[in-house]
C-alpha positions in Angstrom: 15.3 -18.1 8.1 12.2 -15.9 8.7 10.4 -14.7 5.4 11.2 -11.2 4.3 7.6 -9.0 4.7 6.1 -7.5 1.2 5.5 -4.0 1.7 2.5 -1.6 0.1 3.0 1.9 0.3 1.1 4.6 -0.7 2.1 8.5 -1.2 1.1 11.2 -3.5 4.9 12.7 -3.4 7.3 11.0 -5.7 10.5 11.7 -4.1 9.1 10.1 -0.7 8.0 6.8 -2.3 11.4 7.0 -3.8 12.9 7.2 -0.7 10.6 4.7 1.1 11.8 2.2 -1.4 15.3 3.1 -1.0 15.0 2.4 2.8 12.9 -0.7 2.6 14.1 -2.5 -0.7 17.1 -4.4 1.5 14.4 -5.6 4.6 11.9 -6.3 2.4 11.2 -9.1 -0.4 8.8 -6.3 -2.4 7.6 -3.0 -2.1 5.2 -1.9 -4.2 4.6 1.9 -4.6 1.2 3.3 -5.3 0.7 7.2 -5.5 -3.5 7.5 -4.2 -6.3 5.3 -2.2 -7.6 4.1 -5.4 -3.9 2.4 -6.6 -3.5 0.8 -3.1 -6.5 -0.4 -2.7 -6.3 -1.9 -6.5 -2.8 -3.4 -5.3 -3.9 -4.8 -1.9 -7.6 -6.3 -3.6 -5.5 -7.6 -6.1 -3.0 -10.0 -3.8 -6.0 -10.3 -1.1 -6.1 -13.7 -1.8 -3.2 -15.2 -2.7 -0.2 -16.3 -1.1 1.9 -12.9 -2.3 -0.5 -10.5 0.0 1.1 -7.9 1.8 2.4 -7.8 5.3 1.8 -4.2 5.7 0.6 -1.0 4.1 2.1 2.4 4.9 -0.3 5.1 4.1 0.3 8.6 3.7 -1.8 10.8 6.1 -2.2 13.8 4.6 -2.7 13.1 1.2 -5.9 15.6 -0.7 -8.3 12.5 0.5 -6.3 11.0 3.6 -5.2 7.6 3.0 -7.9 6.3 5.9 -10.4 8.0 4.9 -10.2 6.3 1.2 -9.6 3.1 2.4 -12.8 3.4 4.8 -14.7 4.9 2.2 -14.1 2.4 -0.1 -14.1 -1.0 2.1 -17.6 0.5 3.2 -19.0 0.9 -0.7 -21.6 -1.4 -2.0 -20.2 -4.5 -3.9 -16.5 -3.7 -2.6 -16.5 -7.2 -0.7 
């Protein structure tokens, strides 16, 4: 039996994590909601390392700073490893 992925998903609007989770809670072992760059990236960091990292991150697009753009931004700041 293949493992079930853990799932990071990041969205400024409530009701679509809501219904992210809703969708993804029975194929996934976790999903963990974050609502800007600065939450997922704290959530990914966080796991990094260990053997509970994520198997993908969904990122919202078209949030006020696009999710991309944060993530670059902030893999590409002094000291953020």
């Amino acid at each position: 039996m293949s493992k079930k992925p853990r799932i990071l998903v990041m969205d400024d609007e409530a009701q679509l994590r809501r219904i992210c989770k809703r969708i993804l809670d029975n194929m996934c072992d976790e999903v963990c909601l974050t609502e800007n760059p600065d939450q997922a990236i704290g959530a990914y960091r966080e796991r990094l390392g260990s053997d509970q990292r994520f198997d993908l991150v969904i990122l919202d697009l078209m949030t006020p700073v696009g999710g991309t753009e944060a993530v670059h931004q902030r893999h590409h700041q002094p000291g953020s490893g």
